[in-house]
Structures are given as C-alpha cells and as structure tokens.
C-alpha positions as CSV (number, residue, x, y, z in Angstrom):
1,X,26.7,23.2,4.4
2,X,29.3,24.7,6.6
3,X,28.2,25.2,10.4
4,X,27.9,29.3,10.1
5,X,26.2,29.4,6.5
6,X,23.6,27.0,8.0
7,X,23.2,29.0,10.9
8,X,22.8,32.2,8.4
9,X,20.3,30.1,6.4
10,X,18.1,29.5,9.1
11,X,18.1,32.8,10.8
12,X,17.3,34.3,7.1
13,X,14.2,31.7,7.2
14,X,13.2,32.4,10.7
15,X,13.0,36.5,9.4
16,X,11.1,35.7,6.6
17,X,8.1,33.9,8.8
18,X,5.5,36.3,10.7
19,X,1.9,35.1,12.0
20,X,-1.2,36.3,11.6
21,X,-4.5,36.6,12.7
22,X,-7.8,36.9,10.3
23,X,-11.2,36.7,10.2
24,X,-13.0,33.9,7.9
25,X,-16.7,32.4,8.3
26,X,-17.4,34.5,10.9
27,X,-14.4,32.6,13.1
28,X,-11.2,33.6,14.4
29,X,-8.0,32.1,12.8
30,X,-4.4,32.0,13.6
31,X,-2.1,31.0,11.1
32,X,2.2,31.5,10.1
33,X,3.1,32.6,7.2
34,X,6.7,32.0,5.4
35,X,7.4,34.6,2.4
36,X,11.1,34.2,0.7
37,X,12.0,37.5,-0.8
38,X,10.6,37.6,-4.6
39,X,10.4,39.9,-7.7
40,X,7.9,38.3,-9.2
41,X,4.8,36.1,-7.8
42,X,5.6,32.7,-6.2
43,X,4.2,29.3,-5.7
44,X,2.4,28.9,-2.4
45,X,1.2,25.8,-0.4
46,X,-1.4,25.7,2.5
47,X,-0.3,23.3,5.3
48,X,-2.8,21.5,7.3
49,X,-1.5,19.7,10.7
50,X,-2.8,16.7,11.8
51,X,-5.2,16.3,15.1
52,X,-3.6,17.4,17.9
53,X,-0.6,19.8,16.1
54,X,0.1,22.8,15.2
55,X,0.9,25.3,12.7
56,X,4.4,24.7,13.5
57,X,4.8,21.0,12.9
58,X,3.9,21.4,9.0
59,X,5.8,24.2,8.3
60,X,9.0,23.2,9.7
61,X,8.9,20.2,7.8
62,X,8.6,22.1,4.6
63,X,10.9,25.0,5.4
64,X,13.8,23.5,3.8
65,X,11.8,22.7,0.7
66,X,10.6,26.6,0.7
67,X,13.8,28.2,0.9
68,X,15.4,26.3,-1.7
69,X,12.5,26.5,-4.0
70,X,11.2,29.8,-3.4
71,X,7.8,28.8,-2.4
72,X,5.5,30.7,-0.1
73,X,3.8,28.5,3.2
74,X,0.9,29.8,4.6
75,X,0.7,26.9,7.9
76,X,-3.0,27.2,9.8
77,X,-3.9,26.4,13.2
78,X,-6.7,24.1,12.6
79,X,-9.9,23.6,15.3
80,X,-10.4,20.1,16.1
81,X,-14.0,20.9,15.6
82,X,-16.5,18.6,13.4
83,X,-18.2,22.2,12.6
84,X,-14.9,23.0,10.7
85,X,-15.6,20.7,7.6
86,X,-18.2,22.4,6.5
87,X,-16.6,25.7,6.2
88,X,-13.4,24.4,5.3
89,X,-12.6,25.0,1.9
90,X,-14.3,28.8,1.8
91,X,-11.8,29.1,5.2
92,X,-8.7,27.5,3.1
93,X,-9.1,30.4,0.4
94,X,-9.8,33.1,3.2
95,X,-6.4,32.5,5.0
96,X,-4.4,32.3,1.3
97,X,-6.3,35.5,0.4
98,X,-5.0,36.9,4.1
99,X,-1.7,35.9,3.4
100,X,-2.3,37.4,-0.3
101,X,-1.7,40.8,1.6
102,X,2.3,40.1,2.6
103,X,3.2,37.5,0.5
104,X,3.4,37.0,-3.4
105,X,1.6,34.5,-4.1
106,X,1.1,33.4,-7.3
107,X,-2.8,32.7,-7.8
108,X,-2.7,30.1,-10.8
109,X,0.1,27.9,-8.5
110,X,-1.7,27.8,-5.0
111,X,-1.4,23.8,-3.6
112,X,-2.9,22.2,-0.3
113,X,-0.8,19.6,1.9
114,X,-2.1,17.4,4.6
115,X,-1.4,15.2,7.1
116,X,-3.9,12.5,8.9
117,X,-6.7,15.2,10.0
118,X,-5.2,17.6,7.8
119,X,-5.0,15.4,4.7
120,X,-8.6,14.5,5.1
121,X,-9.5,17.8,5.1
122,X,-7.3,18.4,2.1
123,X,-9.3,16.0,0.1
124,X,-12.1,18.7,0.9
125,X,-10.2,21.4,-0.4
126,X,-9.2,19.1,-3.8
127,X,-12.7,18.8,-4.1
128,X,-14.8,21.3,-2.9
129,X,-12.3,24.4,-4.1
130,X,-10.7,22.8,-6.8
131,X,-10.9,26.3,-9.3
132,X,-8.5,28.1,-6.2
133,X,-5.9,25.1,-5.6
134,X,-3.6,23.6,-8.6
135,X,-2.9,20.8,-6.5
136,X,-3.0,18.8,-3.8
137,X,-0.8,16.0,-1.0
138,X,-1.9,13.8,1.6
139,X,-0.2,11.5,3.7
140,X,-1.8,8.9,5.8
141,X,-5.6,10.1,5.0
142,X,-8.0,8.6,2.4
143,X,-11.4,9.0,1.5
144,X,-14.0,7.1,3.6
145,X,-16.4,4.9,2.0
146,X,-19.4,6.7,3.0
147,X,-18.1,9.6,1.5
148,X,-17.1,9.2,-2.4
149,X,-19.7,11.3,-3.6
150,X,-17.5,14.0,-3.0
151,X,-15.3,13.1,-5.8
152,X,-18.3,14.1,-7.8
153,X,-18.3,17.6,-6.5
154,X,-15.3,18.8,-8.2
155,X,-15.8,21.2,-11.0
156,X,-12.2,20.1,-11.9
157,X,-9.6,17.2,-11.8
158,X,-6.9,18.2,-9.9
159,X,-3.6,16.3,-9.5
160,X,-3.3,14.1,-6.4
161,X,-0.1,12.7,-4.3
162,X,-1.4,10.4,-2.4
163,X,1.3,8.5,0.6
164,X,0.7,5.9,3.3
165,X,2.8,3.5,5.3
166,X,1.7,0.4,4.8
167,X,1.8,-0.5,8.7
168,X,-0.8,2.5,9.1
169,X,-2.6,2.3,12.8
170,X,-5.6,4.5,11.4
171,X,-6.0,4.3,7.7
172,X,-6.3,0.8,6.5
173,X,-3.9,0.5,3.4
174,X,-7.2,-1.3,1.4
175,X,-9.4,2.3,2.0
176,X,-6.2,4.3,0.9
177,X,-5.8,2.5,-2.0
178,X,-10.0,2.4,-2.6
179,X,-9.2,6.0,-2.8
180,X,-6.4,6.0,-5.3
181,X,-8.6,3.5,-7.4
182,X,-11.5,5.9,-7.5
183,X,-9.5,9.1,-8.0
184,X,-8.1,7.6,-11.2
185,X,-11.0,6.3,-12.5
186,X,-12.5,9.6,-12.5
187,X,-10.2,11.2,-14.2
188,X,-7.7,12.7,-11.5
189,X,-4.0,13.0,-11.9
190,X,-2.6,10.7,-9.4
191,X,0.8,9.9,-8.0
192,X,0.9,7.2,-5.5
193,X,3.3,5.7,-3.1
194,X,3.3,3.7,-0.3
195,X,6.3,2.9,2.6
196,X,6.7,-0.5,3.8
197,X,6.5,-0.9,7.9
198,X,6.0,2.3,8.1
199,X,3.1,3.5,10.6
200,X,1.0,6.5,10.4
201,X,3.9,8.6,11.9
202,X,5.5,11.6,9.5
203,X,8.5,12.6,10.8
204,X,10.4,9.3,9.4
205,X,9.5,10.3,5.9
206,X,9.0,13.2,5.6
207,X,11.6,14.1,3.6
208,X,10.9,11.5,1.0
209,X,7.4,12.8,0.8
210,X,7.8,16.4,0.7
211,X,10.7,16.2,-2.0
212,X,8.4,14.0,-4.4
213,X,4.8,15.5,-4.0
214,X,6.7,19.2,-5.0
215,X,8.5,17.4,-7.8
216,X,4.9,15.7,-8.9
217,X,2.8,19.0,-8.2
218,X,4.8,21.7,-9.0
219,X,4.4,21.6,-13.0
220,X,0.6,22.0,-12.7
221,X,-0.6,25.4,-12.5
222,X,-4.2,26.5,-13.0
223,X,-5.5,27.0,-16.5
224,X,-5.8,30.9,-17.4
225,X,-9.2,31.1,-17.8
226,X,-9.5,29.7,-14.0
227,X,-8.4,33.3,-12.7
C-alpha cells in the first residue's frame, strides 16, 4: 500500500474507535470499541488481554483484520482480580450488549478471543455463555486439570481455535493438548495448531494466528432459534 493510502487507512481506523465506560455486575468497566461503517449488522469479536495488558494490545493486533473484514472489536480492560471469574461470562455479554448501543453488531456472529489470562477466561465464556458467542480463540491458555468439569457446563458445542508455541514458559504443551483431546471428545469443533520454539509471547505470531482462527470461526454463526 502506498505511504499516503496507509496513512489514510489508519487515520480512517483510528476515527472509527471510541471508548466507553459501562456498568456490569455491579462493577465499573472500561472498554474500546472499533465499529467500521456498515449497512447491515456485522460480525463482532470480544478481545481479552492477557495479565498485565490492556485493551490496547488486543485490539491493535486485530485492527488490520477488522478493517479489511468488516468486523466490529469490542477490546475490555480486564481486572486482574480472582473475583472476576465468577462474573465473567454475564460481564462478557454486558460489555457486547454496551457496545450493542454504537456498533452493529450482528447477534448470531458474536466470537471471544484470548490471550494467556485472557484465553483462560475465554474458555469461560465458550463454556459458561456458549448460547451469546458463535465462537471462540485462545492462544497460549488451556484448561487446567482440576477444572474439566467445565466442559460439561456448556449448553452447546461451540467451535474452538486452540494455538500454543511449543517452547511455552507457562502452559505446558501436554495440558494444551489434554485440552484439545477433551474438547474433541466431547463433541466441540476444534482447530489446532501449535508453533515450534515459539514461547508464550504473541506478538511473533500473531499474524499467523489472527488470520487463521477468523478463517476457521468466521463460517459459524449461531443457530436461529439461539436468538
């Protein structure tokens, strides 16, 4: 892209984000919110940055992706509390419902994406929410041992992207793929991929992995009846 159409492209991107502030669960949240221009309803996807981020690091990430595919990113600022599990998913839905307000948002095509803290927390969402969200990716987060009987809490079997780097400092590559093992075995739609040597970092593939979770994700929408 020539030097003044990519500046154009990113100053039309940086108009089209705004932030917002709502209240959900009787707590405070502060959230960004990217909404390409649209006639008709678009796909959205909640962002959830690992421990110690921000809003920002997510949805920079997938900005690109959004602009090109017209998709709406709603990108949280996410308390590094262990209260915040619990409410989680009921929070998830009040922030897309927020963003519901300024942003067309298709309901049936609402996904979750998460990174480390954030991906654990997106297997919550999957889970615990799975009649709101059509989908949902992690990287470099799995589901602990002590914890599988959430796979039983889902009311449906949503598809799964699923990414590690094989070199992971914090997620053994044996738990992530425990958790790809049992997510397929109960049914779920699951698309796996690991990177060798790479380490729990992002930013070196991020690219890689936002391109192919929208191009696994994106055809799965939420049956009718579901809205």
């Amino acid at each position: 892209m020539r030097p003044l159409l990519l500046l154009a492209a990113c100053a039309a991107a940086a108009s089209a984000q705004t932030t917002r502030d709502v209240r959900c669960v009787d707590h405070d949240f502060h959230y960004q919110v990217y909404s390409p221009d649209a006639r008709s309803a678009l796909p959205a996807i909640l962002l959830l940055h690992g421990a110690g981020g921000t809003s920002s690091d997510l949805l920079d990430v997938f900005l690109p992706l959004a602009t090109r595919e017209h998709v709406v990113l709603v990108a949280p600022q996410i308390p590094r509390e262990t209260w915040f599990e619990d409410v989680a998913p009921a929070v998830f839905r009040c922030l897309v419902e927020d963003a519901r307000r300024t942003a067309a948002i298709d309901p049936r095509r609402i996904y979750l994406f998460g990174y480390s803290m954030g991906g654990y927390l997106a297997f919550d969402g999957a889970m615990l929410a799975s009649g709101y969200f059509a989908g949902a990716g992690v990287y470099g987060a799995a589901i602990a041992d002590d914890y599988v009987s959430i796979v039983d809490r889902a009311d449906r079997r949503i598809p799964i992207a699923i990414y590690i780097g094989t070199r992971d400092q914090f997620y053994p590559l044996d738990l992530v793929r425990r958790t790809r093992d049992l997510l397929t075995r109960r049914g779920f739609p699951v698309r796996y991929r690991e990177f060798p040597g790479q380490d729990h970092g992002f930013a070196p593939v991020a690219d890689q992995v936002v391109g192919d979770a929208w191009r696994f994700l994106a055809p799965f929408a939420l049956p009718l009846s579901e809205r």
